[in-house]
C-alpha positions as CSV (number, residue, x, y, z in Angstrom):
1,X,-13.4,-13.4,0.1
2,X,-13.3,-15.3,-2.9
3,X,-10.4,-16.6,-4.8
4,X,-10.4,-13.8,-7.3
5,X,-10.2,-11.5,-4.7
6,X,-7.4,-13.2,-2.5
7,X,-4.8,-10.2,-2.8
8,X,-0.9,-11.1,-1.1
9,X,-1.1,-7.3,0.6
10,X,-3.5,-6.7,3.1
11,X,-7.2,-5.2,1.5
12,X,-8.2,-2.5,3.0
13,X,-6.7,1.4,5.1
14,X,-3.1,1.4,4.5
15,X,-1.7,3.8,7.5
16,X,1.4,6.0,6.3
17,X,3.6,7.6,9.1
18,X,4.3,11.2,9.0
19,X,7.5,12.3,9.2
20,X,7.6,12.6,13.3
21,X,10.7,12.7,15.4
22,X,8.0,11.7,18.8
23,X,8.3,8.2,18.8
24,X,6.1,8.1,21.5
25,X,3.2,10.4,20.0
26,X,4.1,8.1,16.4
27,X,3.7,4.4,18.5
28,X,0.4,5.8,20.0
29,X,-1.1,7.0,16.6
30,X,-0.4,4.2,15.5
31,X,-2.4,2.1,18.2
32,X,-5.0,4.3,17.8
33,X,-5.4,3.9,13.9
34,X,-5.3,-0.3,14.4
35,X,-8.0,-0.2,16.9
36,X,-10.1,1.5,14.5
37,X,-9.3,-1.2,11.6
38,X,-6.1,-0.2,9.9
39,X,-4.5,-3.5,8.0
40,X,-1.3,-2.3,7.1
41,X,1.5,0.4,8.0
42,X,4.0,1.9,6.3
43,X,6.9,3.5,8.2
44,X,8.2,6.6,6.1
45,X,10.7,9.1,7.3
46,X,12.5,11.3,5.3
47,X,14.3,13.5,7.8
48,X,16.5,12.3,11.0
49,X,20.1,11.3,12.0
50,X,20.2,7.2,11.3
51,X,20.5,6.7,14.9
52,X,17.3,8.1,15.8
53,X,15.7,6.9,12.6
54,X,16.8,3.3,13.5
55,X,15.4,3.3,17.0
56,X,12.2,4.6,16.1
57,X,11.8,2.1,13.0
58,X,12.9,-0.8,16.0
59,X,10.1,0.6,18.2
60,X,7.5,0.6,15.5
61,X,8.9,-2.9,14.6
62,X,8.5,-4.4,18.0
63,X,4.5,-2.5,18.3
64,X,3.3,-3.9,14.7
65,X,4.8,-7.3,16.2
66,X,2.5,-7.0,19.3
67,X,-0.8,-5.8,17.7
68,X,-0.1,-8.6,14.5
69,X,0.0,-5.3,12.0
70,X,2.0,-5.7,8.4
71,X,4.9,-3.3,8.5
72,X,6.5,-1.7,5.3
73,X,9.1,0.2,5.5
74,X,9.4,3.0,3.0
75,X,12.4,3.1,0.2
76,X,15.5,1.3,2.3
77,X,15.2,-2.6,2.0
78,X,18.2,-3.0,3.6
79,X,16.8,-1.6,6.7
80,X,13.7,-3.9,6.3
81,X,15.9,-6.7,6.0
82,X,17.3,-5.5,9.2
83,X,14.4,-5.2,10.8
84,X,12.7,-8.5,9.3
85,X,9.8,-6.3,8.4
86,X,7.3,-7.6,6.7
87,X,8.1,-5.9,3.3
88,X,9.3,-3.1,1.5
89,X,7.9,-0.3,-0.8
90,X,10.7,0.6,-3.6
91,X,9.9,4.3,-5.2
92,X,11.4,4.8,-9.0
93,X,14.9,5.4,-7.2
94,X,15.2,2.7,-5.1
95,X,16.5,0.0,-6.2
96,X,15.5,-3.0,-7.8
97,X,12.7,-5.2,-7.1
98,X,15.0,-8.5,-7.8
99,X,18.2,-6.9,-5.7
100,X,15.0,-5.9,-3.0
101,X,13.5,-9.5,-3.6
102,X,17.3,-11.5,-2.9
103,X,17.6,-9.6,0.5
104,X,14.2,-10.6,1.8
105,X,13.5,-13.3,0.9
106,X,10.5,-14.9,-1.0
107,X,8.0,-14.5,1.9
108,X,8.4,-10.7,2.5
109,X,6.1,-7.9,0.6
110,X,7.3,-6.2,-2.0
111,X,5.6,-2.5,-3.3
112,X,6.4,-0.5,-5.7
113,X,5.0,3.2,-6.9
114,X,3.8,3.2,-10.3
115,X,2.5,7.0,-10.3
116,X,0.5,7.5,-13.5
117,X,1.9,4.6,-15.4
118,X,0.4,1.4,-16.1
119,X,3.0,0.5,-18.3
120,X,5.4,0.6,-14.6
121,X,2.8,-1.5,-13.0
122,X,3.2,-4.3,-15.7
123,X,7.0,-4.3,-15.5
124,X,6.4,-4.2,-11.7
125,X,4.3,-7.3,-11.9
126,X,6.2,-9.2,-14.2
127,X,9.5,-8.2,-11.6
128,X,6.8,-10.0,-8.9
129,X,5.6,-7.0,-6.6
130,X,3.1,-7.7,-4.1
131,X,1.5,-4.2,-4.9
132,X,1.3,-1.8,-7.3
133,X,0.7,2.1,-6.3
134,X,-0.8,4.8,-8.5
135,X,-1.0,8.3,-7.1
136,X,-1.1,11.0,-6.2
137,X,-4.9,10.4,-6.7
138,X,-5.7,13.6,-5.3
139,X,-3.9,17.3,-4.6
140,X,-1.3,15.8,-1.5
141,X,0.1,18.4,1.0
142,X,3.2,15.5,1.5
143,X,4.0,15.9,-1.8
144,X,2.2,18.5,-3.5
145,X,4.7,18.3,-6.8
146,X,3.2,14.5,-7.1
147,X,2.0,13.6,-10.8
148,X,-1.8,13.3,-10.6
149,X,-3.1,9.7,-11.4
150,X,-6.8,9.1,-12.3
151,X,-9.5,6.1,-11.8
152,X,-8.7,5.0,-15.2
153,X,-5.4,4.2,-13.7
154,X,-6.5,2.8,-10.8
155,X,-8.7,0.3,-13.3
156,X,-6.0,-0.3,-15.5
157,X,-3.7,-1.6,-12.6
158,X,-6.7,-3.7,-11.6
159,X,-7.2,-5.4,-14.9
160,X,-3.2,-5.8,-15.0
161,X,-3.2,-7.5,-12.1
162,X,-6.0,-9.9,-12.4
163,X,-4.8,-10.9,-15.5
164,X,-1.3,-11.4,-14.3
165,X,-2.7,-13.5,-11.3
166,X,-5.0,-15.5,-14.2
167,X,-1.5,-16.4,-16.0
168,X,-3.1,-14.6,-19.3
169,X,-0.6,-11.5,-21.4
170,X,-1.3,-8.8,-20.0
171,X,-1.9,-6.8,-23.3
172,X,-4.4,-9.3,-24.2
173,X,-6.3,-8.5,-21.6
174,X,-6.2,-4.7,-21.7
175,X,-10.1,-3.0,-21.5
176,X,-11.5,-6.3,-20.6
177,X,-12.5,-8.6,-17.4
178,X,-10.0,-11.4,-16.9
179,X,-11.5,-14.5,-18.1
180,X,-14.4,-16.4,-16.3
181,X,-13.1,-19.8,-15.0
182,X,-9.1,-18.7,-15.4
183,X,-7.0,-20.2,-12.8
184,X,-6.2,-17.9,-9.9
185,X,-3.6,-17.6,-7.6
186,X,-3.3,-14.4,-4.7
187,X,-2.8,-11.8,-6.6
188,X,-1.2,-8.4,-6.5
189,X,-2.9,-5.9,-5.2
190,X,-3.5,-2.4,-6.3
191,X,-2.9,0.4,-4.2
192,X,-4.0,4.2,-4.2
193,X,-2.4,7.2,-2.3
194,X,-2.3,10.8,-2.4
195,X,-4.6,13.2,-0.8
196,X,-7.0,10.3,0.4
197,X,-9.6,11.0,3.3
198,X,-12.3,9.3,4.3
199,X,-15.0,11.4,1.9
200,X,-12.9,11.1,-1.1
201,X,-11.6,7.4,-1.1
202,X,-15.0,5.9,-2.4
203,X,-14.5,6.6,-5.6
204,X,-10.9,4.8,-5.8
205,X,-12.0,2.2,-4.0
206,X,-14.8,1.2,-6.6
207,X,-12.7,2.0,-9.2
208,X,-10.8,-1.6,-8.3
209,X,-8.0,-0.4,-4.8
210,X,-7.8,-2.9,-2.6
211,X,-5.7,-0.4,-0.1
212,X,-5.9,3.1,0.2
213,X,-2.7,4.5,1.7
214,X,-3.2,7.3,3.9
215,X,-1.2,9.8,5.9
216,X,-2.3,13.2,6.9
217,X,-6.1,12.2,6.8
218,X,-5.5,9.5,9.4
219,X,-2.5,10.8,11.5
220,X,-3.2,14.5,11.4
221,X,-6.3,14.1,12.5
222,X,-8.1,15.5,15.7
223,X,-9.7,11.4,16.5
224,X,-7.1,9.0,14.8
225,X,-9.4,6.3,15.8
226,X,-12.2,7.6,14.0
227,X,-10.9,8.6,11.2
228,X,-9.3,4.9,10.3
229,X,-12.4,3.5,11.1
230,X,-14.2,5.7,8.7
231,X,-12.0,4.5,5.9
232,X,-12.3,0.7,6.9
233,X,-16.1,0.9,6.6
234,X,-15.8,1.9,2.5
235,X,-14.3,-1.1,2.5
236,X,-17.2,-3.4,4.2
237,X,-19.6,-1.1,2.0
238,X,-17.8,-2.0,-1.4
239,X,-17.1,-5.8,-0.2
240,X,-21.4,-5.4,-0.2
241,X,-21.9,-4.6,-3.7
242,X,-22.8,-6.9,-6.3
């Protein structure tokens, strides 16, 4: 991978839990979906006592541990503080990426959603995110009241955060390639989610993702395995064009 392409978030299928209370069925899914080349996991659960929630976010901590797999944990980075997970992912209403940033520390991840707004993903950057997420890129059954974000948003989060890697404004660089030669450092990366599968994800990921986050398509799936090796090979496919 070459310098311009060094991203500080994992490149690549992006597995997002369902919202199981089977922590067993959940810890095997999740074996499943690494063995077939998932780089990344967010844990997300929206419904649960905090007991249970807890345990199962310690049991998915101690398995992403074992199999060397980045773990995110979805809108609470206290708990990911907690946990010393490898990051968080902040939504619009949670929190701020500096508060987010201080409990961390300067070595964890950092995402935020940016929905269908590149202007976010600037602010974002500038606030020192590790990601940036647009979506929902297609119709989602998660969250089927999700804005709709396009490939132009996708591209406009890539030029964003190439230029912000390159040092340069990022309004001078709007509609245009970062600058041949610029310095470079690991830069953001850009994210998509939202009604992803393997036979639509092509599209976003040559429209500049580096991760496609993925939950029903991957977990809801007859062959988990399958599935996240599906969406891994779009990834060695576009790493082979010019």
């Amino acid at each position: 991978m070459s310098a311009r392409d060094t991203t500080r978030f994992p490149r690549g299928l992006y597995g997002v839990t369902p919202d199981w209370a089977d922590t067993d069925r959940m810890l095997a899914a999740i074996e499943q979906a690494h063995a077939g080349g998932m780089t990344a996991l967010q844990w997300r659960r929206k419904h649960g006592a905090q007991a249970e929630l807890r345990a199962q976010a310690r049991a998915v901590r101690e398995l992403c541990l074992r199999l060397g797999l980045v773990l995110i944990v979805n809108d609470d980075w206290r708990l990911a503080a907690d946990l010393d997970a490898d990051g968080a992912h902040l939504g619009r209403d949670d929190g701020a990426v500096a508060q987010a940033r201080l409990a961390l520390g300067s070595d964890k991840l950092i995402g935020c959603s940016c929905y269908d707004q590149p202007g976010l993903a600037a602010r974002r950057l500038q606030d020192d995110a590790d990601y940036i997420a647009f979506g929902a890129m297609y119709p989602s059954r998660v969250k089927p009241e999700a804005v709709h974000a396009t490939l132009g948003h996708v591209r406009a989060g890539r030029r964003l955060a190439e230029a912000h890697a390159s040092g340069a404004p990022a309004g001078a660089m709007a509609g245009r390639e970062p600058l041949a030669g610029a310095p470079r450092h690991p830069r953001a990366a850009v994210v998509a989610i939202g009604g992803i599968t393997p036979d639509n994800a092509a599209p976003v990921i040559q429209a500049g993702a580096d991760s496609i986050a993925v939950i029903s398509a991957l977990f809801e799936v007859p062959d988990i395995r399958a599935a996240a090796r599906r969406c891994a090979a779009l990834f060695d496919a576009d790493a082979g064009r010019p």
